[in-house]
N, CA, C and O atoms as a GROMACS GRO file, in nm:
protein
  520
    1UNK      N    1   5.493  16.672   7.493
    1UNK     CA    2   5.586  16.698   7.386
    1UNK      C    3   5.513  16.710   7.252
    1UNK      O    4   5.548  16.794   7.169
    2UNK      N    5   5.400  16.619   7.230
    2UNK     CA    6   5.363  16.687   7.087
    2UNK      C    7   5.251  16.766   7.102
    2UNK      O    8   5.192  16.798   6.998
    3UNK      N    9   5.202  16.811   7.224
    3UNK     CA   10   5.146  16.968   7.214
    3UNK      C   11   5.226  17.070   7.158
    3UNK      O   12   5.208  17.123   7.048
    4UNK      N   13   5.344  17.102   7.262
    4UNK     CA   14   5.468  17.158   7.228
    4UNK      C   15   5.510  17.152   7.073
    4UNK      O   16   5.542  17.251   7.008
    5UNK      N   17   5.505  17.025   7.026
    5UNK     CA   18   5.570  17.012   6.897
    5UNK      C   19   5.440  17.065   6.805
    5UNK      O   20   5.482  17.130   6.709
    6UNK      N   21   5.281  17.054   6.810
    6UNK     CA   22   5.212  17.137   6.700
    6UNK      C   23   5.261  17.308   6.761
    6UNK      O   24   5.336  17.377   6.691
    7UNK      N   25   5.226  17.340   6.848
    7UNK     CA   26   5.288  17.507   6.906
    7UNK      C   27   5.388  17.556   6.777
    7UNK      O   28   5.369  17.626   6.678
    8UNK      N   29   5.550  17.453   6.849
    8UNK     CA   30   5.627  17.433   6.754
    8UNK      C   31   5.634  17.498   6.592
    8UNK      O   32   5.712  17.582   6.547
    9UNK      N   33   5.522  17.425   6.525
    9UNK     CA   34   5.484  17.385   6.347
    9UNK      C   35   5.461  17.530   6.349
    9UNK      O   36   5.522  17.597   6.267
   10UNK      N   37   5.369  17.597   6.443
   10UNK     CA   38   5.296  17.710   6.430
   10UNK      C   39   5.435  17.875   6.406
   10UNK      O   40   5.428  17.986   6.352
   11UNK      N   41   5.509  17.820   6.460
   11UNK     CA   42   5.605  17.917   6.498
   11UNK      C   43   5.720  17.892   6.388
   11UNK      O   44   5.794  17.973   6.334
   12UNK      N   45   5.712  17.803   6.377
   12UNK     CA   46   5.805  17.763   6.260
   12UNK      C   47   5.788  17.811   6.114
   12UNK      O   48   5.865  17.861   6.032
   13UNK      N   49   5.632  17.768   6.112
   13UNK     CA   50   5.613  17.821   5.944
   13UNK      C   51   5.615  17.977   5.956
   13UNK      O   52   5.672  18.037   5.865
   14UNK      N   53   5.545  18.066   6.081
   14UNK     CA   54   5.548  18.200   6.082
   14UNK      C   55   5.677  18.274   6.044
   14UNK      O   56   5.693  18.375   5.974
   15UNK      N   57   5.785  18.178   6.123
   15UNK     CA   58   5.926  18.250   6.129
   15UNK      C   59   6.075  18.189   6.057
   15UNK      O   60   6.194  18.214   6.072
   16UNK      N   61   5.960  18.062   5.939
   16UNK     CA   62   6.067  18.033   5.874
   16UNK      C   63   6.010  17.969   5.719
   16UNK      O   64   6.075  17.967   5.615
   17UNK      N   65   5.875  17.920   5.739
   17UNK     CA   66   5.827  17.941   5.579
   17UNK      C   67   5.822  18.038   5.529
   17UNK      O   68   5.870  18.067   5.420
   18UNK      N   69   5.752  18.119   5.615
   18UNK     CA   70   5.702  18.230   5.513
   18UNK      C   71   5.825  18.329   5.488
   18UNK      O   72   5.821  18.396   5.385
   19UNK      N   73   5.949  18.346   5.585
   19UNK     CA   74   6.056  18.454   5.555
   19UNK      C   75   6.145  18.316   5.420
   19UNK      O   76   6.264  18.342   5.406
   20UNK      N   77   6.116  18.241   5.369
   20UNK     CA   78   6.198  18.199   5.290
   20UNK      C   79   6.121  18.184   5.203
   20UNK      O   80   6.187  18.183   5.099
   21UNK      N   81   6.045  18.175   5.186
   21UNK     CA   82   5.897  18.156   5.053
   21UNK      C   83   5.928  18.276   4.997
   21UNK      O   84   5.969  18.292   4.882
   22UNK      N   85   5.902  18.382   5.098
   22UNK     CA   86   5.901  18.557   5.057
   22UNK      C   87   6.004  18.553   4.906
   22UNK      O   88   5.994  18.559   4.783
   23UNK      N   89   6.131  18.535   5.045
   23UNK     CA   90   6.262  18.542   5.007
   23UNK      C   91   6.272  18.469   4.880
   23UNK      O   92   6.277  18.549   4.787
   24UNK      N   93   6.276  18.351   4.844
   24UNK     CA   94   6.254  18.252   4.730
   24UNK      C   95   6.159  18.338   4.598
   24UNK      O   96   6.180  18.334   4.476
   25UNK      N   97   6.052  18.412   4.671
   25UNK     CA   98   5.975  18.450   4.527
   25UNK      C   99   6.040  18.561   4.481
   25UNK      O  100   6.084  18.556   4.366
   26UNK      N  101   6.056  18.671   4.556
   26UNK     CA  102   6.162  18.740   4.552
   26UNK      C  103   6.246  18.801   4.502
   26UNK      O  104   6.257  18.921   4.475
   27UNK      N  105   6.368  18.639   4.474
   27UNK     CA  106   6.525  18.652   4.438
   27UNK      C  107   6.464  18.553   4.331
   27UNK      O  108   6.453  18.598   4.216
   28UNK      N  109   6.430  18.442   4.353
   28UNK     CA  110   6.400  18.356   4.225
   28UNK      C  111   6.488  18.244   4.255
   28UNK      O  112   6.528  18.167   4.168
   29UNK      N  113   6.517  18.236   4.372
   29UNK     CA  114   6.641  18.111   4.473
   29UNK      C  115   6.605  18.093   4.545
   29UNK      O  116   6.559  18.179   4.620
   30UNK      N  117   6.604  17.943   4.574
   30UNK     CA  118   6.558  17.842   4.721
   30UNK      C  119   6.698  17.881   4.801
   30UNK      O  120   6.808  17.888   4.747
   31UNK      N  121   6.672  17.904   4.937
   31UNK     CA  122   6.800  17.870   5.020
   31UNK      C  123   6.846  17.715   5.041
   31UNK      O  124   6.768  17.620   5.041
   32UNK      N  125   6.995  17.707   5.060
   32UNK     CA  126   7.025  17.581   5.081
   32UNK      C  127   7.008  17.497   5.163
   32UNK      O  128   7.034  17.546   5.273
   33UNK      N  129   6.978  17.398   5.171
   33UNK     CA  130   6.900  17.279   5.304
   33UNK      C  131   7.014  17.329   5.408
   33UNK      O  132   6.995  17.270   5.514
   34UNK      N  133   7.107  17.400   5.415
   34UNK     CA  134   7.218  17.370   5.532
   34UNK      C  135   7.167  17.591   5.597
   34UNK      O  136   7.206  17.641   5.702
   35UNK      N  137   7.109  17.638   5.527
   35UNK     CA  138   7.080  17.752   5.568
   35UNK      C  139   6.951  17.738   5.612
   35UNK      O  140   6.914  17.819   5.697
   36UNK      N  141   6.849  17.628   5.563
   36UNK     CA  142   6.740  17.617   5.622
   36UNK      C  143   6.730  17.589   5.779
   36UNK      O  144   6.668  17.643   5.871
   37UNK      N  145   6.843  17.450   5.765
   37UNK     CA  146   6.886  17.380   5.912
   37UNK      C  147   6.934  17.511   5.978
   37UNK      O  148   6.897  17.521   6.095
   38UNK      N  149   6.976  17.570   5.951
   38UNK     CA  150   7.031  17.615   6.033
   38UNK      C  151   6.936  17.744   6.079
   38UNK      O  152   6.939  17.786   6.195
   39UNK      N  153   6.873  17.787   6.002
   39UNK     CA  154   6.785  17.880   6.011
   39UNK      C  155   6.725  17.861   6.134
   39UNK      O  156   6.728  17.937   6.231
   40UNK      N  157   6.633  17.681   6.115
   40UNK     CA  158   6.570  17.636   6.224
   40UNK      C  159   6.599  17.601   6.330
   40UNK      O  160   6.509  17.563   6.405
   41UNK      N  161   6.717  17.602   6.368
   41UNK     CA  162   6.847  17.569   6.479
   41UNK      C  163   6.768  17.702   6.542
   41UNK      O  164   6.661  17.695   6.603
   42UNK      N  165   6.826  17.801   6.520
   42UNK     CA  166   6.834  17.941   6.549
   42UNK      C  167   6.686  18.013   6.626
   42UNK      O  168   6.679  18.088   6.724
   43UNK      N  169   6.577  17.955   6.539
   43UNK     CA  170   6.446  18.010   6.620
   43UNK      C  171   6.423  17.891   6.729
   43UNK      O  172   6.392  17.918   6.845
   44UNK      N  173   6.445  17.742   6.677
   44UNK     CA  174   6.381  17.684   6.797
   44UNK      C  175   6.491  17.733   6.926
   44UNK      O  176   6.453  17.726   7.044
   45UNK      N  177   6.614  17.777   6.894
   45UNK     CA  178   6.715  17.811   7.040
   45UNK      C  179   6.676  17.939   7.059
   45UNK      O  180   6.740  17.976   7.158
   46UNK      N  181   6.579  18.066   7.008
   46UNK     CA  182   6.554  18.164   7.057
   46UNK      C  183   6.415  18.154   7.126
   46UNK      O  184   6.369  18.230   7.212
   47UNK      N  185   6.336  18.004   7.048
   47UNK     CA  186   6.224  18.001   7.122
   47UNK      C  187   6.226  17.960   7.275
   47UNK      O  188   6.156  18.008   7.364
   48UNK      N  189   6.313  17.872   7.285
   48UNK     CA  190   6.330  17.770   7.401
   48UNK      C  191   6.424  17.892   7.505
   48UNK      O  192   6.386  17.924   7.617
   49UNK      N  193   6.517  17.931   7.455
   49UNK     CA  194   6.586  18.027   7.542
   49UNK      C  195   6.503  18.134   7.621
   49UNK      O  196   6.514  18.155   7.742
   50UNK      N  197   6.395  18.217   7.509
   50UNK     CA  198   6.329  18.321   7.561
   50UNK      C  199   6.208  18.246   7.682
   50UNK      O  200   6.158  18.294   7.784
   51UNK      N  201   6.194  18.124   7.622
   51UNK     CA  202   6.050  18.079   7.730
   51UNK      C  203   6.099  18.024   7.859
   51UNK      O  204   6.023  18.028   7.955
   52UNK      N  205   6.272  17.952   7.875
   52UNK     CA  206   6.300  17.854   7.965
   52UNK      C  207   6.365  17.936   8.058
   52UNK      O  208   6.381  17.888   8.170
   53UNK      N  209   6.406  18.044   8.037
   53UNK     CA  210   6.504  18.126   8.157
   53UNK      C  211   6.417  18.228   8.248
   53UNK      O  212   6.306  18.276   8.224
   54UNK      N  213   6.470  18.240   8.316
   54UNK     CA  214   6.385  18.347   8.405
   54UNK      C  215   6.253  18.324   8.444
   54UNK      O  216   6.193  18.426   8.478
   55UNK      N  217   6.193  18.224   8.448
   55UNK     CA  218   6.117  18.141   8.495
   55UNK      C  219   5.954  18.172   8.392
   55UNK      O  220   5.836  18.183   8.426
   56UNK      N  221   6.008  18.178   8.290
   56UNK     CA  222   5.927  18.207   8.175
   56UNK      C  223   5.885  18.029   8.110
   56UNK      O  224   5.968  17.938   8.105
   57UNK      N  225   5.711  18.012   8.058
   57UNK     CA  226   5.664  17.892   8.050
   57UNK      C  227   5.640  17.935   7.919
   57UNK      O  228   5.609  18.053   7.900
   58UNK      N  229   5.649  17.858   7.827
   58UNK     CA  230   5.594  17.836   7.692
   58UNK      C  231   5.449  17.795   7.723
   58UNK      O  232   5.403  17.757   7.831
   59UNK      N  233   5.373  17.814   7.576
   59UNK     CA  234   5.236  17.787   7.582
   59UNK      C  235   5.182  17.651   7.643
   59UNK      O  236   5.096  17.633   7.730
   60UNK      N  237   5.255  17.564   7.574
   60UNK     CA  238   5.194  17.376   7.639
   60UNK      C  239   5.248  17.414   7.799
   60UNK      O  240   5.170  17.423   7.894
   61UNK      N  241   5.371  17.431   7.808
   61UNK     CA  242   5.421  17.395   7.996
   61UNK      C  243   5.293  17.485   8.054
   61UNK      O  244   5.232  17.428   8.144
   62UNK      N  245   5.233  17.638   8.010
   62UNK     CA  246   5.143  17.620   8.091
   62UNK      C  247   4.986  17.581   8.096
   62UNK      O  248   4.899  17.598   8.181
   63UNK      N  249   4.991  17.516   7.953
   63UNK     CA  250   4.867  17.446   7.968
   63UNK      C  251   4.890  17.327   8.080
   63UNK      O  252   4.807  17.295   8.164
   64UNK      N  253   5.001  17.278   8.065
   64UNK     CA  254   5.041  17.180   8.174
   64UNK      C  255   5.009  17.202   8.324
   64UNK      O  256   4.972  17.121   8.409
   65UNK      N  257   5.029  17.306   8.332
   65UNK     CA  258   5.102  17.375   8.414
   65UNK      C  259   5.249  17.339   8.492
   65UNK      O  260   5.269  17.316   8.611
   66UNK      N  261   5.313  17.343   8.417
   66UNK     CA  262   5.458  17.290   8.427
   66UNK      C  263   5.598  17.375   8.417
   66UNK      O  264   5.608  17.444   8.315
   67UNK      N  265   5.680  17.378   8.488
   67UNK     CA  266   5.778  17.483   8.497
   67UNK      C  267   5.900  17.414   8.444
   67UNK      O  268   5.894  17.292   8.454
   68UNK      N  269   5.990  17.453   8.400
   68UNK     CA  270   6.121  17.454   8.424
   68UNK      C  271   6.257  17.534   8.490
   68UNK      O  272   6.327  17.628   8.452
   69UNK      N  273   6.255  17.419   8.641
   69UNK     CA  274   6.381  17.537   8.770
   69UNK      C  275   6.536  17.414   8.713
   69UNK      O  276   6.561  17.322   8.635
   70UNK      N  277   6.599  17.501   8.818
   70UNK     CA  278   6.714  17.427   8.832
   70UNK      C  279   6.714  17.311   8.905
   70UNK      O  280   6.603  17.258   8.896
   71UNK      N  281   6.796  17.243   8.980
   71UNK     CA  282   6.734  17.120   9.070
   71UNK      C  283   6.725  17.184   9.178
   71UNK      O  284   6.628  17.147   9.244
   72UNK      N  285   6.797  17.278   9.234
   72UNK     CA  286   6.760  17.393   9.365
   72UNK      C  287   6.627  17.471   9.352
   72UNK      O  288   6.576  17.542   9.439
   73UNK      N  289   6.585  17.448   9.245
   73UNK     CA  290   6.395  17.535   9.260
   73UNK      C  291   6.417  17.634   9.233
   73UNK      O  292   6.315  17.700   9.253
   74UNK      N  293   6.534  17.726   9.179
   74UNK     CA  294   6.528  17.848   9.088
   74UNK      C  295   6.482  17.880   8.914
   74UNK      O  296   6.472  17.813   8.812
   75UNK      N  297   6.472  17.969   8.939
   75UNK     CA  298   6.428  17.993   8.757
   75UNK      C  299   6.631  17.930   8.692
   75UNK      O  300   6.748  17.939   8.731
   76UNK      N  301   6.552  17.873   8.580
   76UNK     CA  302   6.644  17.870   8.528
   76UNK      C  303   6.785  17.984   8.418
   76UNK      O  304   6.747  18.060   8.329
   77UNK      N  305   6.876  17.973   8.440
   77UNK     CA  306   6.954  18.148   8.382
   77UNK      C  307   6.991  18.085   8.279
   77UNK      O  308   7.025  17.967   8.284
   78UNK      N  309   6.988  18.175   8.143
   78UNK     CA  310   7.009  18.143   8.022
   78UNK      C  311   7.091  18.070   8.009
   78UNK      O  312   7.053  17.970   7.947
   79UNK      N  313   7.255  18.067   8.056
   79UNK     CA  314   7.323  17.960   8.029
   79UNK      C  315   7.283  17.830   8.054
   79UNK      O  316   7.301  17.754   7.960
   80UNK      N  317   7.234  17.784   8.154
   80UNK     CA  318   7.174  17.623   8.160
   80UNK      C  319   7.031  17.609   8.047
   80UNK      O  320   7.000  17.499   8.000
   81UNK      N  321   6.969  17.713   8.021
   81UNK     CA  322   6.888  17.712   7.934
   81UNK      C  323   6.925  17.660   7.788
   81UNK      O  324   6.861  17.583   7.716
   82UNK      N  325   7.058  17.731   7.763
   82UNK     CA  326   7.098  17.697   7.603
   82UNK      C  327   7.195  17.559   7.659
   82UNK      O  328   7.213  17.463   7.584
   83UNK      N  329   7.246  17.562   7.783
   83UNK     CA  330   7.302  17.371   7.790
   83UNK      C  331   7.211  17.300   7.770
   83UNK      O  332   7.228  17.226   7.673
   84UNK      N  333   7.107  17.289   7.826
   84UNK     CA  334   6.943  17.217   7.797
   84UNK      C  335   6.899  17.232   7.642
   84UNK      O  336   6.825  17.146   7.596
   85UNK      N  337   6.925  17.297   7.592
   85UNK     CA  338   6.906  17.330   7.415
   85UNK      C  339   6.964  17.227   7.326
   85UNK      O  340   6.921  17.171   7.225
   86UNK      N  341   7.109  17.217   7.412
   86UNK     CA  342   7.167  17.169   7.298
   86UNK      C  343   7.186  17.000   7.347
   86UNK      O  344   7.202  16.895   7.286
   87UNK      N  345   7.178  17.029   7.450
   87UNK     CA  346   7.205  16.877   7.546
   87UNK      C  347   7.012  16.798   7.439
   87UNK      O  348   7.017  16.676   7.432
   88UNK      N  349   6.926  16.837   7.398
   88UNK     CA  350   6.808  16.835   7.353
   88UNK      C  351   6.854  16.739   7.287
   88UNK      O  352   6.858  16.622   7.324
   89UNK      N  353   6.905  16.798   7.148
   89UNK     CA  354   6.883  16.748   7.022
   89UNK      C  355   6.945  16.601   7.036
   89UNK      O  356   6.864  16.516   7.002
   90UNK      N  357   7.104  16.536   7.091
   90UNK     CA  358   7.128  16.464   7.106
   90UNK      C  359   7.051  16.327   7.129
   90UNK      O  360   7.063  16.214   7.082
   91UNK      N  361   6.951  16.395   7.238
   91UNK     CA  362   6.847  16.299   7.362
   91UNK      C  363   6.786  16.262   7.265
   91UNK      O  364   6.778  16.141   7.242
   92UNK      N  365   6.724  16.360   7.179
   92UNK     CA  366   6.596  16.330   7.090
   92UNK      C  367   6.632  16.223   6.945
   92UNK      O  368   6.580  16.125   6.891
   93UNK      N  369   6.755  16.312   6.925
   93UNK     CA  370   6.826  16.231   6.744
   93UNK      C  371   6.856  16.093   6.756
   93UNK      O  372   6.866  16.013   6.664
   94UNK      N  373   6.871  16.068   6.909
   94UNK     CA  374   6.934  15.908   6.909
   94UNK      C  375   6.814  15.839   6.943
   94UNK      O  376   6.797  15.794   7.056
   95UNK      N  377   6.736  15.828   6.858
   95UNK     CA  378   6.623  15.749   6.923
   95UNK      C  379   6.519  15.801   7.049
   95UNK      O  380   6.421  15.741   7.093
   96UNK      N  381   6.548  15.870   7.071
   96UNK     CA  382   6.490  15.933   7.222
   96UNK      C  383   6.546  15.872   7.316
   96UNK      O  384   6.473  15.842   7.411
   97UNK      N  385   6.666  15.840   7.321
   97UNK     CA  386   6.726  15.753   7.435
   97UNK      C  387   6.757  15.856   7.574
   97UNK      O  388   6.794  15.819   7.685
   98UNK      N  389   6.728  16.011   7.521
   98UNK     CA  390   6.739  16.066   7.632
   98UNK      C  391   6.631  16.106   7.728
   98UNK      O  392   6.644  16.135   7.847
   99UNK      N  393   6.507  16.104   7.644
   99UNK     CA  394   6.385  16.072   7.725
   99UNK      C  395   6.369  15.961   7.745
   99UNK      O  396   6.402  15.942   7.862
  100UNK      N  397   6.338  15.869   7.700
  100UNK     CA  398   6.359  15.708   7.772
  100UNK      C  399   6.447  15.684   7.921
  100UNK      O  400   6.420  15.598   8.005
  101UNK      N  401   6.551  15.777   7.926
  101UNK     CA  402   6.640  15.780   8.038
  101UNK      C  403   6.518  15.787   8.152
  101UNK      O  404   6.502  15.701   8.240
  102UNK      N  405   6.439  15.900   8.136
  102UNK     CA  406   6.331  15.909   8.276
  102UNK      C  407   6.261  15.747   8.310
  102UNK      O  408   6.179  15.744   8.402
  103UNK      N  409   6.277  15.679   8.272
  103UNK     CA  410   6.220  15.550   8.305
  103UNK      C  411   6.298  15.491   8.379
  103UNK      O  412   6.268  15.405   8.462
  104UNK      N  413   6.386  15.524   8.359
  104UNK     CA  414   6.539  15.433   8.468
  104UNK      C  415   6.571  15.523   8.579
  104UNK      O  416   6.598  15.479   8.691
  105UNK      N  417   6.569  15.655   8.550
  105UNK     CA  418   6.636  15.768   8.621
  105UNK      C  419   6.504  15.805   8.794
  105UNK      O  420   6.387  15.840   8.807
  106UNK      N  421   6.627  15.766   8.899
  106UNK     CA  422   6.559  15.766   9.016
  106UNK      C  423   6.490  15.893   9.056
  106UNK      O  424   6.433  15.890   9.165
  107UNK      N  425   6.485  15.995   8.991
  107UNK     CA  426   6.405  16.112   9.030
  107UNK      C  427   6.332  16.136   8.874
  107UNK      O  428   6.292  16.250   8.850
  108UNK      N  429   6.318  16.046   8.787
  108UNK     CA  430   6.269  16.091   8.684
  108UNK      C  431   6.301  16.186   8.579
  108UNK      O  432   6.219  16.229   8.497
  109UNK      N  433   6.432  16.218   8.584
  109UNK     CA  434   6.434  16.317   8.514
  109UNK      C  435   6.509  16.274   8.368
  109UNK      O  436   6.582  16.175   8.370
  110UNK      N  437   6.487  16.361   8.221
  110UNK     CA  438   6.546  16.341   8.128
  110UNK      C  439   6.704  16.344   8.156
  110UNK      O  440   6.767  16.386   8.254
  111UNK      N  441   6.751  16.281   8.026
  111UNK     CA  442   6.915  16.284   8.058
  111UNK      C  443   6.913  16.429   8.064
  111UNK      O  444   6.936  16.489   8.169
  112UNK      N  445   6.882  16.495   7.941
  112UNK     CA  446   6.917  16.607   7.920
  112UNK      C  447   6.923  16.699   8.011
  112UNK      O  448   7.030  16.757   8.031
  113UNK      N  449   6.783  16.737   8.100
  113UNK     CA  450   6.793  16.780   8.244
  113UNK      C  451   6.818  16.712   8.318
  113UNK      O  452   6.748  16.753   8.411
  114UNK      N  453   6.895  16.589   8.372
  114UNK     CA  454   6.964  16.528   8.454
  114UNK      C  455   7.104  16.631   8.417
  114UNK      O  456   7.150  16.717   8.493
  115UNK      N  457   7.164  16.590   8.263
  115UNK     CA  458   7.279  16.666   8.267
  115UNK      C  459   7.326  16.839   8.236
  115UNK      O  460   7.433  16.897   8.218
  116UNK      N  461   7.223  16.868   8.240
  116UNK     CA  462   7.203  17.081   8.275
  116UNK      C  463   7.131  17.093   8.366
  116UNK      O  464   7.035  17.164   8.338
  117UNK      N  465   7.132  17.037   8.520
  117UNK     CA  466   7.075  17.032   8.646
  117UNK      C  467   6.961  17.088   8.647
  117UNK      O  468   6.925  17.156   8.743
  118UNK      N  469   6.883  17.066   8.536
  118UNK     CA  470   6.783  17.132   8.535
  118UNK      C  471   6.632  17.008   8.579
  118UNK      O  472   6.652  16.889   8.559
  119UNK      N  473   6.524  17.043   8.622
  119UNK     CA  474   6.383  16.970   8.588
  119UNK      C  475   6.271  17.032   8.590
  119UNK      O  476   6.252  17.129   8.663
  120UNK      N  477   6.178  16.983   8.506
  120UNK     CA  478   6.046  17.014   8.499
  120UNK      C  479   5.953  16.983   8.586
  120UNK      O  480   5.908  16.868   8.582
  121UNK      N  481   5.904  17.073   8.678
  121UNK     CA  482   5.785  17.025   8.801
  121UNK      C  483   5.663  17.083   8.731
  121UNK      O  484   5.659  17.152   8.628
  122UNK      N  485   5.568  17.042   8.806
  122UNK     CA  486   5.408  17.077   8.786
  122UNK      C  487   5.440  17.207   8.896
  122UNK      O  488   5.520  17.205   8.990
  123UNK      N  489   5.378  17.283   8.868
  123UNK     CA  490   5.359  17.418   8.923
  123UNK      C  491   5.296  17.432   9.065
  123UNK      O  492   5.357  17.483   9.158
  124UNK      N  493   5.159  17.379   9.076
  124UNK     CA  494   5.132  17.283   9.204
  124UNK      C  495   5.229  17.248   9.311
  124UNK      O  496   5.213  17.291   9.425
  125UNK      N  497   5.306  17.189   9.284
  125UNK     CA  498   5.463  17.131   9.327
  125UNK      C  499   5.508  17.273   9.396
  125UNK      O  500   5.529  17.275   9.517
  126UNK      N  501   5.518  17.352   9.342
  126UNK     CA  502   5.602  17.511   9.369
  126UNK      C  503   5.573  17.536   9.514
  126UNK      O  504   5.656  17.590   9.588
  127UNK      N  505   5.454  17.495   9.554
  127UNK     CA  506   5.350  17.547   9.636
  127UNK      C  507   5.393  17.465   9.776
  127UNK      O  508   5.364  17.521   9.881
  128UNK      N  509   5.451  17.352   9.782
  128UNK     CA  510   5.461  17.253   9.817
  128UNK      C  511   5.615  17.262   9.907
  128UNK      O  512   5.642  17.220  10.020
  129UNK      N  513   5.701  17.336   9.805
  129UNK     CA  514   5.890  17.318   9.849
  129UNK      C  515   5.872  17.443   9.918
  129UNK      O  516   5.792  17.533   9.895
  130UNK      N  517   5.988  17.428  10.035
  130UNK     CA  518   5.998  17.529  10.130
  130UNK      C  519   6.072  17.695  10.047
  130UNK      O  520   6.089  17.796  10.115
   0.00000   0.00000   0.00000
Protein backbone atom coordinates (compact mmCIF):
# COMPACT_ATOMS: atom_id res chain seq x y z
CA UNK A 1 0.00 0.00 0.00
CA UNK A 2 2.56 2.69 0.32
CA UNK A 3 4.32 1.67 -2.85
CA UNK A 4 0.95 2.17 -4.41
CA UNK A 5 0.45 5.29 -2.37
CA UNK A 6 4.11 7.06 -3.68
CA UNK A 7 2.80 5.70 -7.54
CA UNK A 8 -0.30 7.42 -6.24
CA UNK A 9 1.62 11.20 -5.31
CA UNK A 10 3.11 10.71 -8.82
CA UNK A 11 -0.21 10.69 -10.64
CA UNK A 12 -1.78 12.98 -8.56
CA UNK A 13 0.44 15.98 -8.86
CA UNK A 14 0.60 15.16 -12.85
CA UNK A 15 -3.24 15.17 -13.03
CA UNK A 16 -4.15 17.47 -10.37
CA UNK A 17 -1.36 19.97 -9.27
CA UNK A 18 -0.29 20.96 -12.14
CA UNK A 19 -4.04 21.26 -14.05
CA UNK A 20 -4.92 23.60 -10.99
CA UNK A 21 -1.63 25.55 -10.52
CA UNK A 22 -2.01 26.16 -14.47
CA UNK A 23 -5.51 27.00 -13.87
CA UNK A 24 -4.86 29.24 -10.62
CA UNK A 25 -2.03 31.27 -12.55
CA UNK A 26 -4.16 31.68 -15.25
CA UNK A 27 -7.55 33.02 -13.84
CA UNK A 28 -5.81 34.51 -10.73
CA UNK A 29 -8.27 31.93 -8.45
CA UNK A 30 -7.50 28.98 -6.26
CA UNK A 31 -10.27 26.34 -6.73
CA UNK A 32 -12.32 25.50 -3.75
CA UNK A 33 -11.09 22.70 -1.25
CA UNK A 34 -14.58 20.93 -2.15
CA UNK A 35 -13.58 21.04 -6.10
CA UNK A 36 -10.16 19.96 -5.21
CA UNK A 37 -11.74 16.88 -3.17
CA UNK A 38 -13.51 16.21 -5.51
CA UNK A 39 -11.29 16.61 -8.33
CA UNK A 40 -9.20 13.91 -6.47
CA UNK A 41 -12.17 11.58 -5.91
CA UNK A 42 -12.45 11.47 -9.69
CA UNK A 43 -8.75 10.49 -10.87
CA UNK A 44 -8.03 8.16 -8.00
CA UNK A 45 -11.73 6.32 -9.27
CA UNK A 46 -10.46 6.56 -12.93
CA UNK A 47 -7.13 5.32 -11.76
CA UNK A 48 -8.31 2.32 -9.80
CA UNK A 49 -11.22 1.61 -12.27
CA UNK A 50 -8.95 1.63 -15.46
CA UNK A 51 -6.18 -0.69 -13.62
CA UNK A 52 -8.73 -3.12 -11.50
CA UNK A 53 -11.21 -4.36 -14.26
CA UNK A 54 -10.51 -6.56 -16.93
CA UNK A 55 -7.79 -8.04 -15.30
CA UNK A 56 -5.59 -4.99 -15.67
CA UNK A 57 -2.58 -4.53 -12.66
CA UNK A 58 -1.42 -1.18 -11.64
CA UNK A 59 2.29 -0.54 -11.36
CA UNK A 60 3.00 -1.80 -7.46
CA UNK A 61 0.32 -5.05 -7.94
CA UNK A 62 2.77 -5.89 -10.58
CA UNK A 63 5.79 -5.25 -8.97
CA UNK A 64 4.06 -7.52 -6.49
CA UNK A 65 3.00 -9.50 -8.70
CA UNK A 66 -0.45 -9.41 -7.51
CA UNK A 67 -3.87 -9.46 -9.19
CA UNK A 68 -7.16 -8.44 -8.44
CA UNK A 69 -10.20 -11.45 -9.51
CA UNK A 70 -13.48 -11.89 -8.17
CA UNK A 71 -13.69 -14.70 -5.50
CA UNK A 72 -14.52 -17.13 -8.59
CA UNK A 73 -10.91 -16.24 -10.21
CA UNK A 74 -12.29 -13.92 -12.90
CA UNK A 75 -11.04 -10.54 -13.92
CA UNK A 76 -12.81 -8.26 -12.15
CA UNK A 77 -15.95 -6.07 -14.35
CA UNK A 78 -16.06 -2.49 -13.70
CA UNK A 79 -19.02 -2.53 -11.59
CA UNK A 80 -17.41 -4.51 -8.62
CA UNK A 81 -14.40 -2.44 -9.45
CA UNK A 82 -16.08 1.00 -8.60
CA UNK A 83 -18.03 -1.15 -5.46
CA UNK A 84 -14.36 -1.84 -4.32
CA UNK A 85 -13.64 2.07 -4.91
CA UNK A 86 -15.95 3.21 -2.88
CA UNK A 87 -16.37 0.35 -0.34
CA UNK A 88 -12.18 1.78 -0.04
CA UNK A 89 -12.46 4.96 1.39
CA UNK A 90 -14.74 3.93 4.31
CA UNK A 91 -12.11 0.87 5.26
CA UNK A 92 -9.34 3.34 5.10
CA UNK A 93 -11.12 6.81 6.83
CA UNK A 94 -12.11 4.78 9.86
CA UNK A 95 -8.91 4.07 11.09
CA UNK A 96 -8.10 1.30 8.69
CA UNK A 97 -10.53 -0.84 10.38
CA UNK A 98 -11.16 -2.26 7.03
CA UNK A 99 -7.77 -3.53 6.47
CA UNK A 100 -7.25 -4.60 9.95
CA UNK A 101 -10.40 -6.80 9.13
CA UNK A 102 -7.73 -9.25 7.19
CA UNK A 103 -6.37 -10.23 10.56
CA UNK A 104 -9.60 -11.69 11.79
CA UNK A 105 -11.03 -12.55 8.37
CA UNK A 106 -10.73 -16.51 7.72
CA UNK A 107 -9.51 -16.26 4.14
CA UNK A 108 -7.75 -13.03 4.72
CA UNK A 109 -9.38 -10.83 2.92
CA UNK A 110 -10.06 -6.89 3.39
CA UNK A 111 -13.58 -5.91 4.43
CA UNK A 112 -13.71 -4.04 1.46
CA UNK A 113 -13.01 -7.08 -0.85
CA UNK A 114 -14.74 -9.36 1.48
CA UNK A 115 -17.75 -6.99 0.74
CA UNK A 116 -17.36 -6.48 -3.44
CA UNK A 117 -16.49 -10.33 -3.65
CA UNK A 118 -13.55 -9.37 -4.76
CA UNK A 119 -9.52 -10.56 -3.66
CA UNK A 120 -6.13 -9.96 -4.30
CA UNK A 121 -3.90 -13.17 -5.13
CA UNK A 122 -0.20 -13.32 -6.01
CA UNK A 123 -0.17 -14.17 -9.62
CA UNK A 124 1.88 -17.38 -8.94
CA UNK A 125 -1.41 -18.49 -7.29
CA UNK A 126 -3.17 -18.15 -10.95
CA UNK A 127 -1.01 -20.98 -11.97
CA UNK A 128 -2.07 -23.10 -9.23
CA UNK A 129 -6.41 -22.89 -9.48
CA UNK A 130 -7.98 -25.19 -11.86
Amino acid sequence: MLYESLLLFGVLVALLVVPHFLLGTLTHRLATPVVVQAHTFIVLLAYCLWFWSNGRQTLAMKTWRMRLLTRDGQPVRPAQALLRYLLCWPSIILGGVGILWAVVDRERLFLHDRLAGTQLVLSGDLAKKP
